[in-house]
C-alpha positions in Angstrom: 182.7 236.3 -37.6 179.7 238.5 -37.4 180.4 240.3 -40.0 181.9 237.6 -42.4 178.1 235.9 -41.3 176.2 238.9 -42.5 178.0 239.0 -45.5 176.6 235.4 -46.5 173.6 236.2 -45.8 173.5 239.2 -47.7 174.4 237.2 -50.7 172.2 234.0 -49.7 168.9 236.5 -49.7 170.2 238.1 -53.4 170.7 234.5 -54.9 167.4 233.6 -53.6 165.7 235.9 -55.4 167.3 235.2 -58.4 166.2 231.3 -57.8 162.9 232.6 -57.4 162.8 235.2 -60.7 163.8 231.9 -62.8 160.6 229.9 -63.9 162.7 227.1 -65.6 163.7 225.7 -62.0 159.8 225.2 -61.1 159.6 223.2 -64.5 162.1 221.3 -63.9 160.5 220.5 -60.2 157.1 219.5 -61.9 158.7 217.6 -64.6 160.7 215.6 -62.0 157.2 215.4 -59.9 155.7 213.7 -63.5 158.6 211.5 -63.9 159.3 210.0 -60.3 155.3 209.1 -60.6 155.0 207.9 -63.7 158.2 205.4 -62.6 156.6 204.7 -59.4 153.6 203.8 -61.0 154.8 201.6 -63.3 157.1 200.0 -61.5 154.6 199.1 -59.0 156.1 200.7 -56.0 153.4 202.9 -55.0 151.4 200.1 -54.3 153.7 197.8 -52.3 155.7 200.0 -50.3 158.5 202.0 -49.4 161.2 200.0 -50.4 160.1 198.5 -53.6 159.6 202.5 -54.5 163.3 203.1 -54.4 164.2 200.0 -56.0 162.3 201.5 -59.0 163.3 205.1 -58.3 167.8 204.5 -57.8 168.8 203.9 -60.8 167.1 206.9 -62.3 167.7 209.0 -59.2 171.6 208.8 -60.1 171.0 210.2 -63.1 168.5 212.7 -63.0 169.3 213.9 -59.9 173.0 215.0 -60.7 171.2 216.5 -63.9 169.6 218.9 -61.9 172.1 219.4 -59.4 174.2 220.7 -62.4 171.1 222.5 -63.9 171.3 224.5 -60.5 175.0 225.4 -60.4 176.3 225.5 -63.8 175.6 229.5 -64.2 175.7 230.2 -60.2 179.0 232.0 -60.4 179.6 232.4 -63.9 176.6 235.4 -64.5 178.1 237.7 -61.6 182.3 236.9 -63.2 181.2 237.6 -67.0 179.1 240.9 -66.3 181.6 242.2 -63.9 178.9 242.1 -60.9 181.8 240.4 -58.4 183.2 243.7 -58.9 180.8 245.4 -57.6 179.2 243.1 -54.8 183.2 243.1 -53.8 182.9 247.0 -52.9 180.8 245.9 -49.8 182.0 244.0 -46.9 181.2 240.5 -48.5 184.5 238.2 -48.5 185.2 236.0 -52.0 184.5 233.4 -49.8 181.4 234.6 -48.2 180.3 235.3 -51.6 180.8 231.7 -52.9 179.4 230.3 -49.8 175.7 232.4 -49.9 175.8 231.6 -53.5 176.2 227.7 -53.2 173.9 227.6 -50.2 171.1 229.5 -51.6 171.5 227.0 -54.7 171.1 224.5 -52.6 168.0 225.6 -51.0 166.7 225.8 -54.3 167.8 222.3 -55.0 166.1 220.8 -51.6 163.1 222.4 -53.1 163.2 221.5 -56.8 164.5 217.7 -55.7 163.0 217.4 -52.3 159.9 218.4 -52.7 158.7 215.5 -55.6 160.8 213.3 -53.6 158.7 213.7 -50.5 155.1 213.9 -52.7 156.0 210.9 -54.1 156.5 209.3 -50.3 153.4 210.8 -49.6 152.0 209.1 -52.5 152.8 205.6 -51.5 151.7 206.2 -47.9 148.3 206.8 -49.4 148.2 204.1 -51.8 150.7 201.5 -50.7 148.8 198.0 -49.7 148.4 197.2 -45.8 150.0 193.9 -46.0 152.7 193.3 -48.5 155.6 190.8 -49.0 158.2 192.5 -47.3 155.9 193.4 -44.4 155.6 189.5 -44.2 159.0 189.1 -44.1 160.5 191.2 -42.5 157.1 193.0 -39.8 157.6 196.8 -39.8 160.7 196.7 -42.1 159.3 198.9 -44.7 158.4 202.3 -43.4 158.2 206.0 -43.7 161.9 206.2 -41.9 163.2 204.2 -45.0 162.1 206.5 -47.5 163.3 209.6 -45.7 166.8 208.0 -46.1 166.7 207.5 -49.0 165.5 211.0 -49.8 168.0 212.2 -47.8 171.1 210.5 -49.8 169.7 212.0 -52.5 170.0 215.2 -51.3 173.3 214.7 -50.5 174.1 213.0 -54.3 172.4 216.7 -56.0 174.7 219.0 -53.9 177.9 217.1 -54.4 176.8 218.1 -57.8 175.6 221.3 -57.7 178.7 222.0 -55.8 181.3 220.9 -58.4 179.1 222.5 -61.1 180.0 225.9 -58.9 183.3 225.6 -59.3 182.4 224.6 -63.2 180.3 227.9 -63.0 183.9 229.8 -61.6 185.8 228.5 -64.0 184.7 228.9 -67.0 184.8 232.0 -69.4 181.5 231.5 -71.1 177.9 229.9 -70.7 178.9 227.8 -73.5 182.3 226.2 -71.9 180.0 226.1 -68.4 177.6 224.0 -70.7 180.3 221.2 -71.9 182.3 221.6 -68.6 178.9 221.0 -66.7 178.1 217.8 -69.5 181.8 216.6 -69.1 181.4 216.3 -65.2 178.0 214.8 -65.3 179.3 211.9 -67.9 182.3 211.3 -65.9 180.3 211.3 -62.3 177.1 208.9 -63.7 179.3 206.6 -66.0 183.2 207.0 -65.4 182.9 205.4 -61.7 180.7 202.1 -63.3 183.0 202.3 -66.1 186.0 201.9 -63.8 185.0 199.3 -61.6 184.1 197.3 -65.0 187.8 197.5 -66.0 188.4 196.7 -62.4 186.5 193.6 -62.5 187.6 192.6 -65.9 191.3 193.1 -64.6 190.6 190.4 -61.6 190.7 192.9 -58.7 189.1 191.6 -55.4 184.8 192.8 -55.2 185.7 193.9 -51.7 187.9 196.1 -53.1 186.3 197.3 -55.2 183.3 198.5 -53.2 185.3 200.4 -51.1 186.9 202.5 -54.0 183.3 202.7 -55.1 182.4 204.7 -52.2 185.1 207.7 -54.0 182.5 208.4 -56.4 179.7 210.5 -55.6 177.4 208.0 -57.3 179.2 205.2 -56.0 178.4 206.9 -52.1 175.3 207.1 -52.9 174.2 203.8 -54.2 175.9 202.1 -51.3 174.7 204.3 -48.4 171.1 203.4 -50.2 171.9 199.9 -50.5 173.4 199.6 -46.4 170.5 201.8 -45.0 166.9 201.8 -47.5 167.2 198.2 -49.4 169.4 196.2 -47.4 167.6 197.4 -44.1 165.2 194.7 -45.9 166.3 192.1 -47.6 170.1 192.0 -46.6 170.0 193.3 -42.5 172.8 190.9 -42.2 175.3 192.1 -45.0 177.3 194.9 -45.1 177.3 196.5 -49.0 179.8 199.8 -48.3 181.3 201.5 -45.2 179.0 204.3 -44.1 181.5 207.0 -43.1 183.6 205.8 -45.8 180.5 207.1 -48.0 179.5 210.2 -46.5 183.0 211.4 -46.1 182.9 211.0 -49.8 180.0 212.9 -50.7 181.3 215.3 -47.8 184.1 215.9 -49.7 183.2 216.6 -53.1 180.9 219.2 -51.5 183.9 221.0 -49.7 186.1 220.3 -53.1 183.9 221.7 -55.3 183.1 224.6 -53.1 186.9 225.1 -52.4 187.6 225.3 -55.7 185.4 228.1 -56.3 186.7 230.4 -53.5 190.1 229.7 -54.7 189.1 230.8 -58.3 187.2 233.9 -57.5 190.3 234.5 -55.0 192.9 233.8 -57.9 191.2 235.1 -60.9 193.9 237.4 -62.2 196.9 234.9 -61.6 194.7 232.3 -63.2 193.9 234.3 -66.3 197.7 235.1 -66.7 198.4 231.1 -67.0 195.2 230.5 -69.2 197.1 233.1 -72.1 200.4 232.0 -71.4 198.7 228.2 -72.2 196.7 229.5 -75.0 199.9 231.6 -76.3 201.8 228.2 -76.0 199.8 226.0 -78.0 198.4 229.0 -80.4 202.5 229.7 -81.2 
């Protein structure tokens, strides 16, 4: 275990260093910073509180969020496959799947800091500005607070590694940056809109709500939206009802983190067999 441990963290240092050689993932941390602001401030929500902040931030937190969760991973595995650096990194005691592993966590320490960090600036932000006494503070007396908006920064966290973890496996997968790019695009589309479009169908099909909320909780985005709505907003103006099962949600979320990681072990693990299927495929459909 010791060994397979110092193997990770062999690899977890390398891929830091990596994160930190590529400029691009600051920008996209300061252009986040810009944009959560400039929504806060328009929205109002840096000046009444906690809670009416992530009402303005959600909707664009399941978007841009998975965005750069994919940013992150879409190239985490792919550089090291295509320039034949596995090879090499393989002579030393590192296991495929201690590889993978120091490779998705170090990604994901550069995503708590490209995402958490102008998450938790912009809480600091409406500690500082928000109003002393607000509507939902007479309502509901010490409803909206700090705790809240840690929560909430927390499910997002959560939402950009299920992400950056399937765009791992994306990253394993593929053959080239460009496949990794449509690959990466295909998942985002299908994780942001395929679960809404779904329940749509669901709804136009006359399939029960309740239902329906608890297949929501399947999708990453669908988890996240109702641990928000159970724990940050509902904590406010809903304490009474009950918007998605909680375990049901983070097993979700849980899960597509272990899936997407799983798959990348087992394609590192499997390359050769899986390259042999891929031409007999191509050869197929080619013939």
């Amino acid at each position: 275990m010791s060994r397979f441990l110092a193997g990770v963290g062999t690899v977890f240092r390398r891929e830091l260093v990596t994160v930190r050689r590529t400029p691009g993932y600051a920008v996209l941390a300061v252009g986040l910073l810009v944009v959560l602001g400039g929504l806060v401030a328009v929205g109002g929500g840096g000046e009444t509180g906690f809670v009416p902040a992530v009402v303005d931030l959600l909707l664009p937190s399941e978007v841009l969020v998975p965005l750069l969760g994919v940013a992150l991973g879409y190239r985490a595995l792919l550089t090291d496959g295509a320039s034949g650096e596995f090879v090499v990194i393989r002579t030393y005691p590192v296991s495929t799947t201690g590889y993978v592993l120091g490779v998705v966590l170090a990604r994901t320490a550069a995503l708590v800091a490209v995402v958490g960090l102008p998450f938790a600036l912009i809480g600091l932000f409406v500690w500082l500005t928000a109003a002393p006494e607000t509507g939902i503070f007479a309502t509901h007396s010490g409803v909206d607070s700090p705790l809240l908006f840690v929560r909430f920064v927390a499910f997002v966290l959560l939402l950009g590694a299920a992400y950056l973890s399937l765009s791992a496996a994306v990253s394993a997968l593929a053959s080239s940056r460009r496949s990794a790019v449509a690959i990466g695009l295909l998942t985002l589309l299908a994780g942001v809109i395929g679960g809404d479009l779904a329940i749509l169908r669901s709804l136009a099909g006359g399939a029960s709500p309740g239902g329906i909320a608890e297949s929501l909780a399947l999708t990453p985005n669908g988890a996240f939206r109702g641990l928000v709505f159970e724990h940050v907003i509902g904590v406010a103006f809903a304490p009474d009802e009950r918007f998605i099962g909680t375990g049901r949600a983070l097993g979700s979320l849980l899960g597509w983190i272990l899936a997407g990681t799983a798959t990348a072990v087992a394609t590192f693990a499997y390359a050769p067999q899986i390259d042999v299927v891929a031409e007999r495929v191509h050869e197929r459909f080619s013939g």
